[in-house]
N, C-alpha and C positions, 0 to 999 in steps of 0.2 A: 188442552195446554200445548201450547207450541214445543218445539225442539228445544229452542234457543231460551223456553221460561224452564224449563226439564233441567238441562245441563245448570242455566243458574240454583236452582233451587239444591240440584242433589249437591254442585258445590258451598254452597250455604251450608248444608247438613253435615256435608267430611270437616268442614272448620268447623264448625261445633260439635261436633266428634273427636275431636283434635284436642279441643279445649277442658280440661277437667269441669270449671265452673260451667261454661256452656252447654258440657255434655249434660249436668246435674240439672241443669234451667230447662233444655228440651224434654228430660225425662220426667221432669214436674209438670211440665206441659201437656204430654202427652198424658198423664195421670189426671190433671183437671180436663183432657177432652172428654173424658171416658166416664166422667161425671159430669158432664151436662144433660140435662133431660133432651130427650126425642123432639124433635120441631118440626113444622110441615113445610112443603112447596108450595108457594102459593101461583109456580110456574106450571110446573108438571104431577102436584099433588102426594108428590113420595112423602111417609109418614117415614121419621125415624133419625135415626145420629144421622149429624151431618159433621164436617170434615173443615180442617182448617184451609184458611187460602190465603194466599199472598208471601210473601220474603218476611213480611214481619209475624206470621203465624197468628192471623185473627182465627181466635178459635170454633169451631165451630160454624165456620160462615157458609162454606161450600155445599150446596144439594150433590152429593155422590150420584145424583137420577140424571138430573138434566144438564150439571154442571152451573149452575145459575150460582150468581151471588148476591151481595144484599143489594142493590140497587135494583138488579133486575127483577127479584122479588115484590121492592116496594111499587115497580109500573105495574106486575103484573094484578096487584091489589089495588092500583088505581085503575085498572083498567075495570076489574070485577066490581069496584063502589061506583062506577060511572064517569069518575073525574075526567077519563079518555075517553075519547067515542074516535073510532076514524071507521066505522061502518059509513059503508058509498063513496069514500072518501079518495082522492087519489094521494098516494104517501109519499114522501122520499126519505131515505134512512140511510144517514153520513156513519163512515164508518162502522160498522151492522154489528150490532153484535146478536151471536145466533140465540142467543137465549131471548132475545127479545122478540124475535121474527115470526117465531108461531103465537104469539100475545096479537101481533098485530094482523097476522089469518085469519086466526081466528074471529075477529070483530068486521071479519067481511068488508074488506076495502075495496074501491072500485081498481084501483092498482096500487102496484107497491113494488118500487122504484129502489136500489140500493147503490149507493154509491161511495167511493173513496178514491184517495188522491195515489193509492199503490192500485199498478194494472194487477188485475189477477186473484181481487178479492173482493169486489162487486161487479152488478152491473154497469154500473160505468163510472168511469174514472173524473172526477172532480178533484178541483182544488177551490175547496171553501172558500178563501179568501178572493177568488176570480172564477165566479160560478157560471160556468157554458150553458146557462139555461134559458130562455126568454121570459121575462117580465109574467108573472104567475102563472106560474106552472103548475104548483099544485097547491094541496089545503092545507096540507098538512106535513110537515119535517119534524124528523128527530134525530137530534145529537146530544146522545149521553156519551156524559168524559168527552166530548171532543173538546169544546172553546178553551179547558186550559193548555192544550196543545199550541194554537194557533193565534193570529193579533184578532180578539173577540170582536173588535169594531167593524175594523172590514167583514168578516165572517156576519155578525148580527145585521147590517147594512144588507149583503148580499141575500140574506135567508128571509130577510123582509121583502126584498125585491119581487125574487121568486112564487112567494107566498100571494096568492088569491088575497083580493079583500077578504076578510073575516077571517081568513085563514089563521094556523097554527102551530106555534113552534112547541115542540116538547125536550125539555133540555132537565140536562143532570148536569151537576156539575161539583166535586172536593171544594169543599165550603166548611169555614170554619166562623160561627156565628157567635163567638165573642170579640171576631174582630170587625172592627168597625170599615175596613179597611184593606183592602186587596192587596197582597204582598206581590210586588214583580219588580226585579230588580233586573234590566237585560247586562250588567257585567256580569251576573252570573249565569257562565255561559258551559262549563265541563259538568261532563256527566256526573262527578264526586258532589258537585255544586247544587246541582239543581235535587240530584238524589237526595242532599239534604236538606233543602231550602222547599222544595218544591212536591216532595213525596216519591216522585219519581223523575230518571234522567230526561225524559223525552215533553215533561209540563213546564210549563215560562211562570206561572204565577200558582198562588192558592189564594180562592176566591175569601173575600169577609165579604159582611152582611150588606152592603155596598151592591154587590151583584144585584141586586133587584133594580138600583140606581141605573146601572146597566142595561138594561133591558128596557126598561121606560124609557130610558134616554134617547135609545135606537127605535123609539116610536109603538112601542108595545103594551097593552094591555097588558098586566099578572095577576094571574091567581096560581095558590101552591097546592098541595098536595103533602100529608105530614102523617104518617102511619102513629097511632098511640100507643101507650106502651104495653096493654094489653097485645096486640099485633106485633108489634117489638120483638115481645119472646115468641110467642105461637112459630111466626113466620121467619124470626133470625135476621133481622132487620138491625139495621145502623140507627140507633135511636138518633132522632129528627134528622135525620135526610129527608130532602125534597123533592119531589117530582115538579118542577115547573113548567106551565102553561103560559107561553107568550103569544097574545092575539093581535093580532092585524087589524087594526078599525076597521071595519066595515064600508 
């Protein structure tokens, strides 16, 4: 967890510390963590309680071993069913997040390439939407949580580019599948705004069921990837979150 998620979170806790009702809401919370059963990693295999994550206190989502959350869980189980393969493969991986980096070690790449648009936190410095790269580069990308950051079309355009024939995208992405319909509204531009609109200050849109529309559209094969609900609880999983596989004709 970073500094700057630290200081928010412990101030999050002195206001609801503050708050008589609040204080009695967190201490209910904390009482239903302590009564959820043991779950496993399906990242780093830790058997046991797991820990709440995020400013809204999803309970129980956090592996205390590796730090993984539920997303990175549900690749690491589609990596184990086969849905992923980047074995031989040459990678690139926008925005990294470390939890996913030994998933894809592991499956023995031929390289594997990280990158993001801040210096100082991959190998090299990209900006998705104007990607420095020559016309296929590699087989295989992945950006989980990136595209609702950024304008998805340029980004999907550029990752196709890049991408080998056959090649493929591996993407996550806050998806709400009762909605037909992608929420992005660009007046809502302050951070109060989008935090509400959008889940968090720094995302433009929250995807509806439409996102698949997305991906076809920018010239892509899809198939998904849907953990059942057996797997759900075992592994503390986001029931139906998707793992999406965007392929490049051939």
């Amino acid at each position: 967890m970073s500094m700057k998620s630290r200081i928010a979170v412990v101030r999050a806790l002195a206001a609801a510390l503050a708050d008589k009702g609040a204080r009695r809401s967190l201490f209910r919370a904390i009482a239903a963590e302590k009564r959820l059963p043991a779950a496993e990693c399906s990242c780093c295999g830790y058997v046991g309680k797991f820990q709440p994550a995020g400013l809204n206190a999803r309970l129980g989502q956090l592996c205390p071993s590796c730090r993984s959350y539920e997303r990175h869980r549900l690749v690491a189980l589609a990596f184990e069913r086969g849905f992923l393969d980047v074995t031989g493969k040459d990678v690139i991986h926008f925005a990294p997040e470390q939890a996913i980096r030994p998933l894809v070690l592991k499956d023995k790449p031929a390289s594997y390439v990280t990158a993001d648009i801040d210096p100082g936190k991959a190998d090299r410095v990209l900006d998705l939407e104007q990607i420095d790269l020559p016309d296929g580069s590699f087989d295989v990308a992945i950006a989980s949580h990136v595209l609702e950051h950024v304008d998805d079309r340029k980004t999907l355009s550029e990752l196709r580019r890049i991408l080998k024939p056959g090649g493929q995208l591996i993407a996550l992405v806050p998806l709400i599948e009762g909605w037909g319909k992608t929420f992005e509204d660009p007046t809502l531009t302050s951070r109060e705004e989008r935090q509400a609109y959008f889940g968090r200050y720094d995302h433009v849109r929250f995807y509806g069921a439409d996102f698949r529309d997305l991906i076809t559209q920018a010239g892509f094969d899809l198939t998904e990837f849907t953990a059942g609900p057996v797997d759900s609880v075992k592994y503390r999983l986001s029931r139906g979150e998707k793992v999406f596989l965007a392929t490049k004709p051939a």
